[in-house]
C-alpha positions, 0 to 999 in steps of 0.5 A: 500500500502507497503512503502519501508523503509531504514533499514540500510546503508553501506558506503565504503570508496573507489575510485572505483566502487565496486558491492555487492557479499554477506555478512555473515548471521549475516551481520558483513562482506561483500563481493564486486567485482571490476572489473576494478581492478579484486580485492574482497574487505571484509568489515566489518559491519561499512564500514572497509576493512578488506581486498582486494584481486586479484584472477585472478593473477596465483598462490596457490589461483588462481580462473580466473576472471568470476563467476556465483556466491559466497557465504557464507557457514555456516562453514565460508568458501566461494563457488566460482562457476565459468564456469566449478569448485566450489572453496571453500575459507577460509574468508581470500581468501585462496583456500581451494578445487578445484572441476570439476562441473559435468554438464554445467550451462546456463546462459550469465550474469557473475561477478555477475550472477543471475543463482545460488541459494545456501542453505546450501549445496545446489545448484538450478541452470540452468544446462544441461548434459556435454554429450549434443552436443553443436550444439544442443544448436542453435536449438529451441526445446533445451529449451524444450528438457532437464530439466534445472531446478537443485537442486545439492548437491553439498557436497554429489556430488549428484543430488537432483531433476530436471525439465523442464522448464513449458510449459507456459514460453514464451521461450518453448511457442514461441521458438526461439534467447533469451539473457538469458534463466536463471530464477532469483530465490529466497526462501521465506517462505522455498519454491522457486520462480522463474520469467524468464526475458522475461515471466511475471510470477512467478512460486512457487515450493516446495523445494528442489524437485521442485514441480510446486504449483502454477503459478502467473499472473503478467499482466504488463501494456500494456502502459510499458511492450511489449513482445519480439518476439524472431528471430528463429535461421534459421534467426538468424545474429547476433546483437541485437536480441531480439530488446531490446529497444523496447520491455521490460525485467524483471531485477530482482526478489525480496523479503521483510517481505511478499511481493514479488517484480519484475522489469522490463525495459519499452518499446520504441513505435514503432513509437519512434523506427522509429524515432530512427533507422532513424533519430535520433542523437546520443543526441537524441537516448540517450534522448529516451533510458532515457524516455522510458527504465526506470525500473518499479516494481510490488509488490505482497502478496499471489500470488496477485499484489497489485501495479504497477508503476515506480520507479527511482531507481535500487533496487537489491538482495543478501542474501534475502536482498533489497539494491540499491545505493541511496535513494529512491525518491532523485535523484542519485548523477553522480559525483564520490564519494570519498566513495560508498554508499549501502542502505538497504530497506524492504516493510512495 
């Protein structure tokens, strides 16, 4: 059985919260996102801020204050990708070049998002053509009918390959009212995974030409994991649709040295539900989200899950690197800091 070890740490002095974007492949500089101020914060390797700066305010270096990704580039320069232009930046913020995105992305998570992986000049996202009907998009077949998956030269402005959503996914399998029909992805050994949040399994392509390899099982607990039966959009209202309490959602997909790590958000039972929907207190509805919607990881080698468990942490991804906010196995300090912590983990 692998150990997470801490590798490395990071701690900023700062009165805020601050969300990881990315860092340079050498990891002297890092990039974070406040919110609540719409301010981007460069530090460096020992914690320093080097600078911060608000690009929601008009003006020469303008960006707005949504975002599905931000990169470092080889060339030192940034790529912002927002909802409908790459922005390209100096490491000191000053916009650069201002280009329309030639297709729609997909997703609903922004600041940040999980749709978008870049290498180099290259772009895996989930995108669809301008010239779709947008009316079109409220129909069940729409996830089947068009080739999301999208590798985007984005220097040469050219497509480079494209295809379907598989057929075994559960949206395509059972259509219907999804949160979020974006996969989250990652390279590992130079080829490309994929692991769609309401669909317990990782695909493996070649890459960048997206050829399916091979499709790995991941077979989540049935006492932890309930599997969303999505409305069809006829019925659908509004609200909560996809009964995200008592079913259960995988939250990110990760990589370390050779293993592979999903995670996924537990399941209220459905006795608890009606407990919960009927009689209990808002006390107690808090008392039961903390029980049961707890995060759960599964650790993979080879296409093989050797574990499965939950963790009391909330481990995330950038730059092929794992992190979270405190140590494993200590529990997470809910006072606010005059500093915010980042640790750096991997599977050995």
């Amino acid at each position: 059985m692998p150990e997470f070890v801490i590798t490395d740490s990071l701690f900023i002095d700062y009165l805020g919260q601050l969300s990881m974007v990315d860092f340079k492949e050498d990891q002297s500089e890092y990039l974070l996102y406040d919110r609540q101020r719409k301010e981007f914060v460069r530090v460096n390797n020992k914690g320093n801020i080097l600078q911060t700066k608000n690009l929601s305010i008009d003006g020469k270096d303008y960006f707005g204050t949504q975002y599905f990704s931000i990169n470092y580039l080889p060339n030192n320069q940034l790529l912002f990708v927002g909802s409908g232009h790459f922005f390209w930046y100096d490491r000191e913020l000053n916009l650069i070049e201002k280009k329309e995105i030639p297709f729609n992305i997909k997703s609903i998570y922004f600041s940040p998002g999980h749709v978008n992986l870049v290498q180099e000049q290259r772009l895996f996202t989930h995108a669809y053509s301008k010239d779709i009907n947008e009316a079109s998009t409220e129909r069940d077949e729409f996830l089947s009918s068009h080739p999301f998956l999208t590798v985007f030269d984005f220097k040469e402005e050219k497509f480079i390959s494209q295809d379907y959503i598989p057929k075994s996914v559960q949206m395509i399998k059972s259509p219907g009212k999804y949160l979020d029909s974006a996969p989250f992805s990652l390279l590992h050994n130079e080829e490309l995974y994929l692991l769609f949040a309401n669909s317990p399994e990782i695909y493996r392509y070649s890459f960048p030409n997206l050829e399916l390899m091979e499709t790995i099982e991941l077979n989540p607990g049935k006492s932890t994991y309930s599997q969303i039966a999505p409305l069809p959009f006829e019925n659908y209202e509004g609200g909560t649709f996809e009964m995200v309490f008592e079913n259960s959602a995988y939250f990110g997909l990760f990589s370390s040295n050779e293993y592979l790590l999903t995670g996924y958000y537990g399941a209220i039972p459905s006795n608890v539900m009606e407990e919960y929907n009927s009689t209990a207190t808002q006390e107690e509805k808090t008392i039961i989200k903390e029980k049961y919607k707890i995060p759960y990881y599964q650790i993979i080698k080879e296409g093989k899950k050797l574990w499965e468990g939950h963790l009391d942490i909330q481990f995330k991804n950038q730059g092929g690197r794992l992190f979270a906010d405190h140590k494993l196995n200590q529990p997470k300090v809910e006072e606010e800091l005059d500093y915010i912590p980042f640790y750096f983990y991997e599977l050995r």
